[in-house]
N, C-alpha and C positions, 0 to 999 in steps of 0.2 A: 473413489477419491473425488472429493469436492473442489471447484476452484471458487473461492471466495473475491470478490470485491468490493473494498469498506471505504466506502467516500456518501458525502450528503449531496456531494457537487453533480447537478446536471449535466455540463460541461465534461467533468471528467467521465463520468457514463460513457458519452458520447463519444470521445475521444476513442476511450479504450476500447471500444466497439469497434471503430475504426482501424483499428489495428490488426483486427483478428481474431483477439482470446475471447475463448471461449469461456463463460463466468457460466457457473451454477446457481451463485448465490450472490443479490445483490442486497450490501445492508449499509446502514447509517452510520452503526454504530457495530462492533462484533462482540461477541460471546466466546470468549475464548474455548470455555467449556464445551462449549458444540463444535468445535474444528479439532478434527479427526486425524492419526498419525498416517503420512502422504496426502494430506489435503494441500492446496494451493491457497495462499492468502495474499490479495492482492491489496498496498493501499498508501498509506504515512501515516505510520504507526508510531507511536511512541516505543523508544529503545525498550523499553521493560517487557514492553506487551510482545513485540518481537523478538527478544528472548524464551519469552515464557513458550510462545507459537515455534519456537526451531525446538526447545527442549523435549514438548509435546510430538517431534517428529512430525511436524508441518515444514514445509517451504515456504519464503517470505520473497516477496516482491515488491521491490519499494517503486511508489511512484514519483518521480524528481520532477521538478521544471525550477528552471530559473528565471526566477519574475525580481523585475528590477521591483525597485519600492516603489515607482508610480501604478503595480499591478495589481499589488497587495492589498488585500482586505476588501476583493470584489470578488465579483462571480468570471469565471472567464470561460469563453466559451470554446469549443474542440477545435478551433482554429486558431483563436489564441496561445492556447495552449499546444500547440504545434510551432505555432512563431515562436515558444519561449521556449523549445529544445526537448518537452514531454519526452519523457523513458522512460522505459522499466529494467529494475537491474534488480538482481540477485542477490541477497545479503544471508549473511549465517552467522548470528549472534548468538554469543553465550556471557551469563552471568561471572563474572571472575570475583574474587575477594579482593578488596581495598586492603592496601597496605598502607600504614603512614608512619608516619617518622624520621 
């Protein structure tokens, strides 16, 4: 079993290192095709691809922080990113059918 972590962010590297987990794979962008049923996918991921990685029998770990707007749209670094609340949570998402009418 692989644990994956998909970020471009320096800062985030950093952070999650910090923390403890243990990453096998560290990428920019993921392949969903190569993450394996019980691999670990670490990141912020858009909902689909996060669906597709729980369907695949992967586990998903979203990474959060809350950055006010004056945070947004820079780089932040592993301390920053502990002042704005950094976690990791657990999410298990599945595709559902739209209904309308």
């Amino acid at each position: 079993m692989t644990t994956w972590f998909v970020s471009r962010h320096p800062g985030a590297h950093e952070w999650l290192q910090s923390q403890g987990v243990r990453v096998d794979r560290r990428v920019e962008h993921l392949d969903t095709s190569l993450v394996e049923p019980g691999d670990t996918v670490c990141g912020s991921l858009p909902v689909h691809l996060v669906a597709q990685l729980c369907a695949q029998g992967a586990r998903y770990i979203h990474l959060i922080v809350d950055l006010p707007p004056q945070a947004r749209g820079r780089e932040l670094t592993a301390e920053e990113m502990r002042a704005y609340g950094a976690r990791l949570v657990c999410f298990d998402v599945r595709e559902v059918p739209c209904h309308s009418g």
